[in-house]
SETI-102304 format. One line per 5 residues: number of its first residue (from 1); their letters; for each residue x, y, z of N, C-alpha, C. Coordinates in nm, 3 decimals. Layout:
NUM> a> X,Y,Z,X,Y,Z,X,Y,Z ~ ...
//
This chain:
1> xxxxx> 6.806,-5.354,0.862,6.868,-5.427,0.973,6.766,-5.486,1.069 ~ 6.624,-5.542,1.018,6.528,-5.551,1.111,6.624,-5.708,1.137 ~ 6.590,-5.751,1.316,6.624,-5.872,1.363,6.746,-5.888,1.372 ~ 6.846,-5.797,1.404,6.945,-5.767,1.423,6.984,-5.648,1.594 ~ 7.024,-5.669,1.678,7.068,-5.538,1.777,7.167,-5.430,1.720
6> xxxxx> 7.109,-5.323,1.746,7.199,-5.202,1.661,7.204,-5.058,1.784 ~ 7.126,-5.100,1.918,7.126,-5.011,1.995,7.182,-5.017,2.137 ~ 7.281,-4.974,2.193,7.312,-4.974,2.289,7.265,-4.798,2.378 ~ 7.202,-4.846,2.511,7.146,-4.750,2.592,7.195,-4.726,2.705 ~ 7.270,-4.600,2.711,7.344,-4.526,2.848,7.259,-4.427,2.944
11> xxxxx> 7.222,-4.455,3.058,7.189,-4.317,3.117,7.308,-4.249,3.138 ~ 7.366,-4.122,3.184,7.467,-4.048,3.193,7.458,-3.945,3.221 ~ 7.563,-3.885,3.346,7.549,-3.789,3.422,7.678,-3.741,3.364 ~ 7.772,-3.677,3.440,7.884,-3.624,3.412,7.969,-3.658,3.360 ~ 8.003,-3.812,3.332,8.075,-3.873,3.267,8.105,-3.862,3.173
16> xxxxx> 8.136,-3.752,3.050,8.123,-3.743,2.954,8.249,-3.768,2.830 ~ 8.370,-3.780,2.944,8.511,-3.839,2.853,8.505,-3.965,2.826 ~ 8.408,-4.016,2.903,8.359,-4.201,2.808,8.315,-4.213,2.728 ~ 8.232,-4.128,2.665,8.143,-4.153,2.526,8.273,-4.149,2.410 ~ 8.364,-4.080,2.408,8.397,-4.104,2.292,8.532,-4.249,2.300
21> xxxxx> 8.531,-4.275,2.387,8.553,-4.417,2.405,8.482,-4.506,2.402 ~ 8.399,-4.475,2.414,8.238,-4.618,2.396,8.253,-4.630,2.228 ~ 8.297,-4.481,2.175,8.251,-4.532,2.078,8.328,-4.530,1.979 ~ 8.473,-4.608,1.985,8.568,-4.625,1.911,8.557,-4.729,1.933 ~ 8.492,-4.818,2.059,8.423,-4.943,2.063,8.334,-5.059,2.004
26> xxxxx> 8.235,-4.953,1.997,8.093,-4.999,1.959,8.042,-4.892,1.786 ~ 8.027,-4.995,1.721,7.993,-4.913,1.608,7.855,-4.876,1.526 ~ 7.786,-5.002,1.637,7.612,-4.954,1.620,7.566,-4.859,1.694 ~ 7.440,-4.798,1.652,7.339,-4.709,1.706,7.367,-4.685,1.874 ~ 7.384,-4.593,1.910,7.363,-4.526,2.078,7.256,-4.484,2.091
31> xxxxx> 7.136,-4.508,2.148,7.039,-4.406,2.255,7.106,-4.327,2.358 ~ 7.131,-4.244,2.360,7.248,-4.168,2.536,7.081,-4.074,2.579 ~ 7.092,-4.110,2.721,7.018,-4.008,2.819,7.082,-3.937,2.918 ~ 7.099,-3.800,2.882,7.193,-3.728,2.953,7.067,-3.656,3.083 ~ 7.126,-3.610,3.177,7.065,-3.570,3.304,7.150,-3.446,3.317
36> xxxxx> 7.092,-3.295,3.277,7.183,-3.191,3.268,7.095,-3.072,3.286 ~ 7.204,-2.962,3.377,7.068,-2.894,3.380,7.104,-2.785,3.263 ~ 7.048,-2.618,3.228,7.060,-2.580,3.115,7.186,-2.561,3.058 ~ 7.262,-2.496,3.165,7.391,-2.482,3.166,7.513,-2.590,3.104 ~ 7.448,-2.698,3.177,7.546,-2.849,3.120,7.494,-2.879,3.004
41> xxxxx> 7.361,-2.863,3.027,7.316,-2.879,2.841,7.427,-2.809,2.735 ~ 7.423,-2.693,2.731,7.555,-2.577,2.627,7.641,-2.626,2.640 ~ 7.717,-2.687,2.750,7.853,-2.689,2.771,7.861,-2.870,2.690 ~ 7.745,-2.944,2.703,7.775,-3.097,2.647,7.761,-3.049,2.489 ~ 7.670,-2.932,2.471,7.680,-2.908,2.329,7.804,-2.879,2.246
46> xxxxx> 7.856,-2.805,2.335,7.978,-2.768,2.283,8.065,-2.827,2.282 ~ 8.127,-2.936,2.382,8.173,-3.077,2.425,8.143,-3.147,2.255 ~ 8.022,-3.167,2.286,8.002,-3.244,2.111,8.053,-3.228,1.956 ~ 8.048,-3.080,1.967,8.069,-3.028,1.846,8.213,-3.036,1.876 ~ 8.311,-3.020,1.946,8.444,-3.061,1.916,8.498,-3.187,1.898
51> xxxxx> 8.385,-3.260,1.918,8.473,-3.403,1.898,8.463,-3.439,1.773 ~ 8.596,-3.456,1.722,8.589,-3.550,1.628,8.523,-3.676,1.615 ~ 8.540,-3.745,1.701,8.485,-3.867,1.698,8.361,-3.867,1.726 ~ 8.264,-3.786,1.809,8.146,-3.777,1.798,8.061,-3.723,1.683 ~ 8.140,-3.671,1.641,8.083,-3.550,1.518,8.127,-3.622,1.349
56> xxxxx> 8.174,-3.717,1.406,8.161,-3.801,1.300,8.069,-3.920,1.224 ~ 8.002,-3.967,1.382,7.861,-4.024,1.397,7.733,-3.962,1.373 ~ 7.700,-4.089,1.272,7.575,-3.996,1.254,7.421,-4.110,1.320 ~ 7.480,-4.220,1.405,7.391,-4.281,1.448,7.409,-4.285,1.595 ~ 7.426,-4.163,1.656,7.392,-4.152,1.827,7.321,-4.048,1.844
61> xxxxx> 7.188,-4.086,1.945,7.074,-3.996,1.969,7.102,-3.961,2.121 ~ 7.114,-3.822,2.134,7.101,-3.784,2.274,6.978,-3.675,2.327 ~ 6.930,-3.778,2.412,6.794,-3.749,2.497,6.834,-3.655,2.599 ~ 6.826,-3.549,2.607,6.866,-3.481,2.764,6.705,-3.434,2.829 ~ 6.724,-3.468,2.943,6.650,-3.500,3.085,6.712,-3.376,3.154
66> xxxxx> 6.640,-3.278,3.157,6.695,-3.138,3.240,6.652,-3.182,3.412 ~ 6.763,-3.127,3.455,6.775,-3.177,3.618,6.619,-3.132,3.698 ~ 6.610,-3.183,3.812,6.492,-3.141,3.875,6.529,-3.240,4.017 ~ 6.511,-3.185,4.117,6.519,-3.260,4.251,6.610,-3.282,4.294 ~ 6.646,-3.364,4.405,6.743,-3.363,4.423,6.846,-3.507,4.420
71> xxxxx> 6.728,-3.579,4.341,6.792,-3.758,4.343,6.776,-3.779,4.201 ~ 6.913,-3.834,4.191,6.931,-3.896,4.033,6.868,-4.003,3.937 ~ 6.763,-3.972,3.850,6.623,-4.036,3.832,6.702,-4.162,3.698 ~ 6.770,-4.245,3.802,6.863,-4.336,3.642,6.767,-4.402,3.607 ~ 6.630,-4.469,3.668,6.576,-4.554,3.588,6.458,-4.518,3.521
76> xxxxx> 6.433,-4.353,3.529,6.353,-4.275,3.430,6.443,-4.254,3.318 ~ 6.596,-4.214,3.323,6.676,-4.193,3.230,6.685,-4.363,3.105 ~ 6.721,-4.474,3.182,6.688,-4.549,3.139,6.622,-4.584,3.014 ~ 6.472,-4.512,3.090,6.345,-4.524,3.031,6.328,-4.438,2.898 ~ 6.374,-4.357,2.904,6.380,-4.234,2.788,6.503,-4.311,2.700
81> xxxxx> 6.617,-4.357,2.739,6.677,-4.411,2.627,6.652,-4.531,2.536 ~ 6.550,-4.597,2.629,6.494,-4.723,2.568,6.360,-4.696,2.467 ~ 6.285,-4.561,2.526,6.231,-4.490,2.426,6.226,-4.504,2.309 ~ 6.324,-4.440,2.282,6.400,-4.394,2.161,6.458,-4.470,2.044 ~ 6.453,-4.591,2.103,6.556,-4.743,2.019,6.518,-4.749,1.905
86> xxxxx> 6.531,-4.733,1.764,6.480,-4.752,1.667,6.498,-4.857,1.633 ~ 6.558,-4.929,1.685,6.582,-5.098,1.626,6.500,-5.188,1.722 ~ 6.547,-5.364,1.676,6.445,-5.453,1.739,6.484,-5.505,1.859 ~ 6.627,-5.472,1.897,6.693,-5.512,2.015,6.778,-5.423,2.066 ~ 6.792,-5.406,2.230,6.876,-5.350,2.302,7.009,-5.387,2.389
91> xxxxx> 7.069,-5.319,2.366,7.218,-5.360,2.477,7.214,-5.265,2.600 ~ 7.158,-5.309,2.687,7.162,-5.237,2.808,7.255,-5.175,2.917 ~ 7.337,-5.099,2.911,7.440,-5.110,2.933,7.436,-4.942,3.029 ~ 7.603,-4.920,3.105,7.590,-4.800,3.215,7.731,-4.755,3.091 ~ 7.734,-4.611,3.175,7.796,-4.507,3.085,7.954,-4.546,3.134
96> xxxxx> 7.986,-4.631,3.266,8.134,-4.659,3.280,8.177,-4.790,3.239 ~ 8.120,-4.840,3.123,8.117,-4.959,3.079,8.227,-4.938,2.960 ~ 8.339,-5.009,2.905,8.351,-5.044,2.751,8.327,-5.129,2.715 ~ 8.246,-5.178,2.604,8.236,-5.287,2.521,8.360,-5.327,2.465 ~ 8.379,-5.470,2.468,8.482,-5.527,2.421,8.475,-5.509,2.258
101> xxxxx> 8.583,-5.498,2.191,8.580,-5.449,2.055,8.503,-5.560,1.956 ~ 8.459,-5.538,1.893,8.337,-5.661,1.804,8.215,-5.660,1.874 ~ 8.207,-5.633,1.956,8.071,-5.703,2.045,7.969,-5.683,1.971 ~ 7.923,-5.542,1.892,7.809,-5.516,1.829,7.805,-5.602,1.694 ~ 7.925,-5.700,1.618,7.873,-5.798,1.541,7.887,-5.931,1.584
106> xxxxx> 7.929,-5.953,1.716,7.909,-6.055,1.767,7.732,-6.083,1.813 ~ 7.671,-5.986,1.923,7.560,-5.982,1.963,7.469,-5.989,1.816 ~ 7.469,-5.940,1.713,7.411,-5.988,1.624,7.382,-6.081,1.573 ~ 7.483,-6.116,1.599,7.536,-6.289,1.532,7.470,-6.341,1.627 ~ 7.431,-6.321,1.747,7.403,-6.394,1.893,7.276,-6.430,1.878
111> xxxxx> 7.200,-6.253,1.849,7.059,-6.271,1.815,7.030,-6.385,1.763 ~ 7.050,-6.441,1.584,7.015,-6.497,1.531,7.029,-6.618,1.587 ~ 7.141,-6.647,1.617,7.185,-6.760,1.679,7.072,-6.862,1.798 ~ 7.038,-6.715,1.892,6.915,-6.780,1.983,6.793,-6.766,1.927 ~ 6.756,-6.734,1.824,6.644,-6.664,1.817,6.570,-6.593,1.885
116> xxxxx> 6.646,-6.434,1.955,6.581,-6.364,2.055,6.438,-6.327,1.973 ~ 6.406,-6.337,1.844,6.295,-6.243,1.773,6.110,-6.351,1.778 ~ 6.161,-6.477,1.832,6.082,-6.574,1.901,6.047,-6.615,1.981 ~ 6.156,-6.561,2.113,6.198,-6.649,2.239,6.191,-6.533,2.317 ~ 6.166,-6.548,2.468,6.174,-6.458,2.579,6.359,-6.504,2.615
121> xxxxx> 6.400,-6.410,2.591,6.560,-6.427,2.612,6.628,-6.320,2.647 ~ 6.744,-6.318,2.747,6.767,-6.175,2.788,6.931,-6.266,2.774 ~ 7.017,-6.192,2.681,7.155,-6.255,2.671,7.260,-6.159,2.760 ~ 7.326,-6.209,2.837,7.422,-6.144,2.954,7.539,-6.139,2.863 ~ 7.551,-6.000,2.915,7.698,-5.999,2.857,7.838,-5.975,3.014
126> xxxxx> 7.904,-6.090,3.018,7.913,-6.064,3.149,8.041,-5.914,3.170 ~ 8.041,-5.905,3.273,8.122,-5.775,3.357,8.238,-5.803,3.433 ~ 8.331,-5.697,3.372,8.409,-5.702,3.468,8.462,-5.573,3.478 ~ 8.601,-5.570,3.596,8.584,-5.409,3.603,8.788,-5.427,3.635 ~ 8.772,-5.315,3.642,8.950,-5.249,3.645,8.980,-5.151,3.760
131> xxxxx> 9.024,-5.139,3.825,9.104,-5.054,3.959,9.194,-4.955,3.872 ~ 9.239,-4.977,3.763,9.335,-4.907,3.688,9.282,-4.793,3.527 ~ 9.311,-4.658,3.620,9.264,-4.579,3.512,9.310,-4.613,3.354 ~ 9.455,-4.581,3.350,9.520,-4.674,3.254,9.525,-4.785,3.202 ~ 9.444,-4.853,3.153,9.421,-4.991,3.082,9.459,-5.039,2.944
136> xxxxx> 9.571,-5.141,2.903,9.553,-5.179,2.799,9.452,-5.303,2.809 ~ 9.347,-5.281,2.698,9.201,-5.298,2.681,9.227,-5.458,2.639 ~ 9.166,-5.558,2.696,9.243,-5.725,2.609,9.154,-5.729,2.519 ~ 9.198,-5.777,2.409,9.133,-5.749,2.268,9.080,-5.885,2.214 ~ 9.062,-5.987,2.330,9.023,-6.096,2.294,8.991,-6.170,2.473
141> xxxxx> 8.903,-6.269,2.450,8.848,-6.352,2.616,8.995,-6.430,2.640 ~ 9.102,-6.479,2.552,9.217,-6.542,2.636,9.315,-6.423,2.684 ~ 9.314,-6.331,2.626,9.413,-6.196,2.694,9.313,-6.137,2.851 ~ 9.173,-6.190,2.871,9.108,-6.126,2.944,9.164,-6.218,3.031 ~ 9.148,-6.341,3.060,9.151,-6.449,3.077,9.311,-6.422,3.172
146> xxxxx> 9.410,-6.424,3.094,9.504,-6.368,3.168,9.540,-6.251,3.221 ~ 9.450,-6.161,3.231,9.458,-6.001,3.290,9.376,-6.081,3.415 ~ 9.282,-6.151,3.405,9.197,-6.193,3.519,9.304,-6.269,3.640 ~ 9.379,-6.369,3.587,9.478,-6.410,3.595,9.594,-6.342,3.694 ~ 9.576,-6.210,3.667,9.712,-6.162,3.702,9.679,-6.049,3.810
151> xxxxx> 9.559,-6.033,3.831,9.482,-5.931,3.904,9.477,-5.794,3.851 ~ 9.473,-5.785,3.723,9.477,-5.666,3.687,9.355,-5.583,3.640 ~ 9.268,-5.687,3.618,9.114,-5.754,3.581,9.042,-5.828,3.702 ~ 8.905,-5.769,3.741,8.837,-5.857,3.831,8.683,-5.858,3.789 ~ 8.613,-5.989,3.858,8.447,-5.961,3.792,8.421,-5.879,3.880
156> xxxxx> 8.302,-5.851,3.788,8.247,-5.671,3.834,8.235,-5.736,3.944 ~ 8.229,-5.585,4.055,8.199,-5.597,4.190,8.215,-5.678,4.294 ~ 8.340,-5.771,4.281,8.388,-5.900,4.302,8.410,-5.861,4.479 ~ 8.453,-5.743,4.530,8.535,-5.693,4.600,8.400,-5.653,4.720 ~ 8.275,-5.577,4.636,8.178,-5.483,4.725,8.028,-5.590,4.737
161> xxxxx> 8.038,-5.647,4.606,7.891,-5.692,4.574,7.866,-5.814,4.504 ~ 7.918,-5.928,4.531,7.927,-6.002,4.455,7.806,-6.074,4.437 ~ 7.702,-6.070,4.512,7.578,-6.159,4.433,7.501,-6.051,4.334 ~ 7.528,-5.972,4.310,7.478,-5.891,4.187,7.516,-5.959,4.034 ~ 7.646,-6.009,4.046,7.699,-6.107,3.908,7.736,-6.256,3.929
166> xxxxx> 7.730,-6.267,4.077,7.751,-6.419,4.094,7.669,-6.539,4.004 ~ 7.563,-6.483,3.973,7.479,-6.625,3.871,7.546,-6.644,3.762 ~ 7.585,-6.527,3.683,7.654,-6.535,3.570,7.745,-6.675,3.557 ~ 7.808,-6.740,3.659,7.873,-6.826,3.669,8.028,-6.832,3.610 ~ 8.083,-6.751,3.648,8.228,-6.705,3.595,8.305,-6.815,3.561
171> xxxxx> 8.332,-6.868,3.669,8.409,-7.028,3.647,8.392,-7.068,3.523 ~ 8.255,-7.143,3.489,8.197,-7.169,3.392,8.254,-7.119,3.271 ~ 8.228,-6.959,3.246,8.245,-6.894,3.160,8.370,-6.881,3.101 ~ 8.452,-6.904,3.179,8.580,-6.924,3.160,8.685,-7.071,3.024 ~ 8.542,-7.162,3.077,8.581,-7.251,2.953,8.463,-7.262,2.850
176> xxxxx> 8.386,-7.187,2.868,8.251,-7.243,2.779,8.281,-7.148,2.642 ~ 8.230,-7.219,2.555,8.241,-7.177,2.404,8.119,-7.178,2.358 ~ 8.018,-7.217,2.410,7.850,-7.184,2.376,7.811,-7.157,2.489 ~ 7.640,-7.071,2.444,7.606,-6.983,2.542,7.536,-7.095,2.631 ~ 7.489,-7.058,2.772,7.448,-7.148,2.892,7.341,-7.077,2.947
181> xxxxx> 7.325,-7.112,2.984,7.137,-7.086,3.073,7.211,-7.066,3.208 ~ 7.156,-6.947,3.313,7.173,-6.918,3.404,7.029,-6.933,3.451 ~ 7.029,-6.940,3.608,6.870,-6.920,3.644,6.895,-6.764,3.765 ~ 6.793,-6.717,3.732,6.794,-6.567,3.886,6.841,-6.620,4.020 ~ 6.859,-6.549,4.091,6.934,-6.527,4.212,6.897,-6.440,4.248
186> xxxxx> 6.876,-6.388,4.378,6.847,-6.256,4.465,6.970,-6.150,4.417 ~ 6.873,-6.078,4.396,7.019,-5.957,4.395,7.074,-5.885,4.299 ~ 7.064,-6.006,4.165,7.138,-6.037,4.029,7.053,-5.936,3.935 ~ 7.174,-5.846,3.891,7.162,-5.731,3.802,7.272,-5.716,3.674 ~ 7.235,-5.866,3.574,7.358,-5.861,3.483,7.327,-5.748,3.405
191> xxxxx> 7.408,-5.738,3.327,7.383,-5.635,3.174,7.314,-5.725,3.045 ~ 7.239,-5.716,3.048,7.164,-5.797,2.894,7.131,-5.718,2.781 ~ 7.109,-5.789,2.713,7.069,-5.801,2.546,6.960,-5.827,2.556 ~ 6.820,-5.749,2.518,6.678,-5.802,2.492,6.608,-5.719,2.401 ~ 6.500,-5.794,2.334,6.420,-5.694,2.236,6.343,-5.599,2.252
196> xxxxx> 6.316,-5.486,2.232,6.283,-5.389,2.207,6.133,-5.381,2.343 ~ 6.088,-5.470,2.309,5.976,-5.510,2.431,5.935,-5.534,2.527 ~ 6.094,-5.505,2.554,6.067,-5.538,2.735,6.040,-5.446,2.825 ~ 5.988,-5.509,2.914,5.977,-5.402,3.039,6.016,-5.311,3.035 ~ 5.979,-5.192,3.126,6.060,-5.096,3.122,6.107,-5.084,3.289
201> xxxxx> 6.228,-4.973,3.322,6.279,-4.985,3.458,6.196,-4.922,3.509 ~ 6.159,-4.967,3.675,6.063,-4.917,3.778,6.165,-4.804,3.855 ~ 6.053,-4.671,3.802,6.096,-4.537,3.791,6.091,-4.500,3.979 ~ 6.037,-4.589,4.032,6.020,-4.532,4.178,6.166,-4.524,4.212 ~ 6.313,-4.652,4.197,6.379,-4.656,4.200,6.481,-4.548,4.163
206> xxxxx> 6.539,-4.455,4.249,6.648,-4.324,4.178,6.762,-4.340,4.272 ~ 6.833,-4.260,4.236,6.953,-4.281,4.308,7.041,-4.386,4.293 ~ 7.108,-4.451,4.424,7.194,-4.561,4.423,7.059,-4.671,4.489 ~ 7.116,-4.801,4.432,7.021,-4.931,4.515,6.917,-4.972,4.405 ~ 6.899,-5.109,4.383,6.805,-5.191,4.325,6.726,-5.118,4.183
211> xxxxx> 6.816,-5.033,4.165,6.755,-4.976,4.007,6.759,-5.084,3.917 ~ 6.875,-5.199,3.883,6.894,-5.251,3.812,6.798,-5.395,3.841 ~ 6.853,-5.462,3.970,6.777,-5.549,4.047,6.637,-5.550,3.993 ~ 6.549,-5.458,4.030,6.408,-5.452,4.008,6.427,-5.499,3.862 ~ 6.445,-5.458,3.758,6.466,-5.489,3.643,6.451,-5.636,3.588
216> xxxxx> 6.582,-5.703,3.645,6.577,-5.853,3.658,6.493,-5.883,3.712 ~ 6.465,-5.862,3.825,6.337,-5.945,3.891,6.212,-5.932,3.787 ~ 6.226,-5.817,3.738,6.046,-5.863,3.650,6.091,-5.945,3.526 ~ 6.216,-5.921,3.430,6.243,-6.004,3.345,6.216,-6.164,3.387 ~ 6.259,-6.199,3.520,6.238,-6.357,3.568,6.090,-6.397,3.547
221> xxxxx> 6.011,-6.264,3.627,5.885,-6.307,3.671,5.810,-6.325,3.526 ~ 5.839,-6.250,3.408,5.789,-6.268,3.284,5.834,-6.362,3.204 ~ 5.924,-6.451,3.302,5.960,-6.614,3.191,6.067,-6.566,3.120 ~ 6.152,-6.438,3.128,6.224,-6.436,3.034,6.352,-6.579,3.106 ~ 6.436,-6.645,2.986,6.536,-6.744,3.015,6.663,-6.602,2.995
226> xxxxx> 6.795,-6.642,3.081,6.861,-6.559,3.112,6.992,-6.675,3.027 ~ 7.062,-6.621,2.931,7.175,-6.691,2.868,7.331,-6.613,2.841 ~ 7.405,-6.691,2.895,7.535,-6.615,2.893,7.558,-6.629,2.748 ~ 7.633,-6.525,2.715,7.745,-6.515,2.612,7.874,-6.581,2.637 ~ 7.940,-6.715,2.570,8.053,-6.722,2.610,8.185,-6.637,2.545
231> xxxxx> 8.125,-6.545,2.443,8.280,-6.493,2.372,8.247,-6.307,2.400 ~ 8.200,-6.297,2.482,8.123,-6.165,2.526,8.161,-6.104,2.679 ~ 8.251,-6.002,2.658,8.223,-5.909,2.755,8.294,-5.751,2.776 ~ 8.266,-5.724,2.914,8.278,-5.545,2.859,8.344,-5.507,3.022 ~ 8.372,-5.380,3.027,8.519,-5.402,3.151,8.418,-5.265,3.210
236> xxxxx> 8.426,-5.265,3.333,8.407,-5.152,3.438,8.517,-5.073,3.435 ~ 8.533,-4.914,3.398,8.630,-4.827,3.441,8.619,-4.756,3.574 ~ 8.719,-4.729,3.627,8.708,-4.663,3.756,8.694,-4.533,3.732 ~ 8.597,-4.438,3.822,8.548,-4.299,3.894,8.538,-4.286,4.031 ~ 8.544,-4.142,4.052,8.509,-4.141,4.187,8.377,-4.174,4.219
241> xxxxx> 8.341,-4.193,4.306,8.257,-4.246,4.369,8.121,-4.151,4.337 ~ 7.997,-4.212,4.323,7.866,-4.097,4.256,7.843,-4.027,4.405 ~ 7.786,-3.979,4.401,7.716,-3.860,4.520,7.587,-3.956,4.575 ~ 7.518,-4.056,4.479,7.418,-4.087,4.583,7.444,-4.220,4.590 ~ 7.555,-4.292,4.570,7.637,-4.405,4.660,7.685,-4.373,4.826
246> xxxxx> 7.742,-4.274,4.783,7.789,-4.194,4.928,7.701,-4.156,4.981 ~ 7.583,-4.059,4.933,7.461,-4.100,5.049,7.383,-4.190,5.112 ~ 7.406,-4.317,5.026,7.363,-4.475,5.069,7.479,-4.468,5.154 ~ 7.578,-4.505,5.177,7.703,-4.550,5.328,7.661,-4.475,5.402 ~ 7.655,-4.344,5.406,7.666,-4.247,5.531,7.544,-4.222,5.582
251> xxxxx> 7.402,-4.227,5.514,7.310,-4.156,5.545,7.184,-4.314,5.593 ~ 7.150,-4.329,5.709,7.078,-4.403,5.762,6.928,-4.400,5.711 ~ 6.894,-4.274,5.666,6.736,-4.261,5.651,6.729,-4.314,5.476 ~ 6.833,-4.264,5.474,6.807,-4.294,5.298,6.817,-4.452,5.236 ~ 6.897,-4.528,5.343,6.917,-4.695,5.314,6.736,-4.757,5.402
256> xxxxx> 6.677,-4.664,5.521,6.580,-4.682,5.538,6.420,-4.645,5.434 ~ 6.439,-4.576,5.368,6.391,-4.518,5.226,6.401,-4.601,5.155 ~ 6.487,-4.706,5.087,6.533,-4.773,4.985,6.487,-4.897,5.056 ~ 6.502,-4.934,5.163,6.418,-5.043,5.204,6.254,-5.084,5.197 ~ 6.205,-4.926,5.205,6.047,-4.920,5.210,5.987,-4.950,5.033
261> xxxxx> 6.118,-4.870,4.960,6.079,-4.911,4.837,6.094,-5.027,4.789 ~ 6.180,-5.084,4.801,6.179,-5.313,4.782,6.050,-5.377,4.862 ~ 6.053,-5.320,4.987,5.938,-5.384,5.022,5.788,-5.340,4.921 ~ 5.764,-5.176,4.873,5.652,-5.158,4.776,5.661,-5.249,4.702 ~ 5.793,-5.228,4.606,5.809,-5.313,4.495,5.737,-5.499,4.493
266> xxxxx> 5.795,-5.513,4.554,5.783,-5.652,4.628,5.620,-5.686,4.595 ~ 5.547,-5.632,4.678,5.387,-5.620,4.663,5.359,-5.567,4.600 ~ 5.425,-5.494,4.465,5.331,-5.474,4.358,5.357,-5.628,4.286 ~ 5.481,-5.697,4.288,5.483,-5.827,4.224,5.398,-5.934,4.280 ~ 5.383,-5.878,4.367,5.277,-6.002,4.368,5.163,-5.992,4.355
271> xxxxx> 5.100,-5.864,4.351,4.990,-5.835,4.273,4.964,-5.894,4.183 ~ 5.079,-5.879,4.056,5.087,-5.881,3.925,5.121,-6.018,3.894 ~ 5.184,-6.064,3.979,5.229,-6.214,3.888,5.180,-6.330,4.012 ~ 5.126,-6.276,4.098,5.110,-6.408,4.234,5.156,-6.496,4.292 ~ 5.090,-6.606,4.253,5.217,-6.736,4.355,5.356,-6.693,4.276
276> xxxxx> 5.334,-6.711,4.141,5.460,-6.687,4.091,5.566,-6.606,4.178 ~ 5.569,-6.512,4.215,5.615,-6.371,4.296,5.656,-6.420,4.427 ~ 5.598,-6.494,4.480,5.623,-6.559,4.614,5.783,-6.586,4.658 ~ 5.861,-6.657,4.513,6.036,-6.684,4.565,6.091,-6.555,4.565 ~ 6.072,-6.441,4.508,6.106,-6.312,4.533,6.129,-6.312,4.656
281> xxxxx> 6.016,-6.278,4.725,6.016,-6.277,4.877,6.087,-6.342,4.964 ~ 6.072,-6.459,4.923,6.148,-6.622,5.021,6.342,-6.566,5.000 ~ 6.346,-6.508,4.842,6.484,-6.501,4.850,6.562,-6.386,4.911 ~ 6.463,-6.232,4.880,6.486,-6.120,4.969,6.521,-6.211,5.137 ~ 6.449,-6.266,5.198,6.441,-6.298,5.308,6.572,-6.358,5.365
286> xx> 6.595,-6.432,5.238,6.712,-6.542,5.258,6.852,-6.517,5.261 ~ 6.851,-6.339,5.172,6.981,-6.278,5.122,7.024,-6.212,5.237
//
């Protein structure tokens, strides 16, 4: 299967009644990075061995990351699942995500299509998300199309965060039948498709805030071109709320913390890439 995507990569904390929904979904390769301490370790073991549906797979690798500290290290977890990828391309993706059904022979098909195995290309698969635990899942972009329609369906983060997916260009996406070139935006943390070679996530980043962000920003600064999928996408399920979201709203020192780190970040890019690095800044400024 060389030149083909066969891996999709979850970090994952407690979430663990999604995996076997991911993967009545998705029928290629999983990397999973679990964050557990010994105790949750046994108990996901045992979790595993009853599932049918997990225990029927014989192509998902789970990395567990035994707890330590007191902040949730997602873009070391990340890092360990991207590790691990035995194939030439990745689907980057979070553990409250479903993939829309086909996606893993569509994105294949995608690969070839752009030639990601030539090209600096990071293919978006765009997002959206659901308020409703209960979902019948639309099994095609015109059933999405009318769930979107009807408010039953919204783009991700439409409500809290919208320049995180605003480039994606939804409108757009809505009638396009080939893929389109997006350009970066401040902020913008789609879900992509890229080969095996990319970057990896900047581990200073834990908790809630710019884990993903940082990400994109170096994909831009390395020339990668950013291309939508037009027959591609995957739905946000609802949870309660993580523990270090809620310490971002409530806790003043910690959104002051997360500031000091964008600003590091910031000046290590321009170290590294120079004038280039400069609209980073201009756009932080601007957002």
């Amino acid at each position: 299967f060389a030149g083909v995507p066969r891996n999709i990569c979850f970090p994952v904390s407690s979430r663990l009644q999604m995996l076997e929904a991911i993967c009545k979904h998705w029928e290629g390769p999983i990397s999973l990075a679990l964050y557990l301490s010994d105790a949750e370790a046994q108990q996901f073991l045992r979790y595993a061995q009853g599932s049918e549906v997990l225990m029927s797979r014989h192509n998902v690798a789970y990395h567990i990351v035994y707890k330590e500290g007191q902040f949730y290290p997602v873009n070391l977890l990340r890092n360990v699942a991207m590790k691990h990828v035995g194939t030439p391309y990745m689907f980057l993706s979070d553990i409250d995500f479903l993939p829309m059904y086909g996606l893993y022979e569509y994105l294949r098909k995608s690969v070839i299509q752009l030639d990601l195995a030539n090209t600096k290309k990071a293919m978006i698969v765009p997002a959206f998300e659901t308020l409703r635990y209960r979902l019948s899942f639309p099994k095609s972009k015109a059933e999405l199309l009318s769930m979107l329609d009807m408010g039953t369906l919204f783009t991700f983060r439409y409500h809290v965060w919208t320049k995180g997916h605003a480039p994606t260009n939804f409108a757009k996406w809505r009638t396009a039948t080939t893929p389109y070139r997006v350009e970066w935006e401040a902020d913008f943390e789609p879900y992509v498709v890229v080969r095996r070679d990319c970057p990896e996530y900047d581990r200073r980043f834990v908790g809630f805030g710019w884990n993903k962000v940082a990400h994109i920003m170096e994909l831009d600064a390395q020339e990668y071109e950013f291309i939508v999928l037009p027959n591609a996408y995957m739905i946000h399920m609802p949870h309660a709320p993580s523990f270090d979201i809620t310490k971002f709203r409530s806790n003043k020192q910690y959104r002051i913390c997360l500031k000091t780190l964008k600003e590091e970040f910031q000046q290590d890019m321009s170290r590294r890439y120079g004038f280039a690095a400069l609209k980073y800044l201009t756009a932080e400024n601007n957002s």
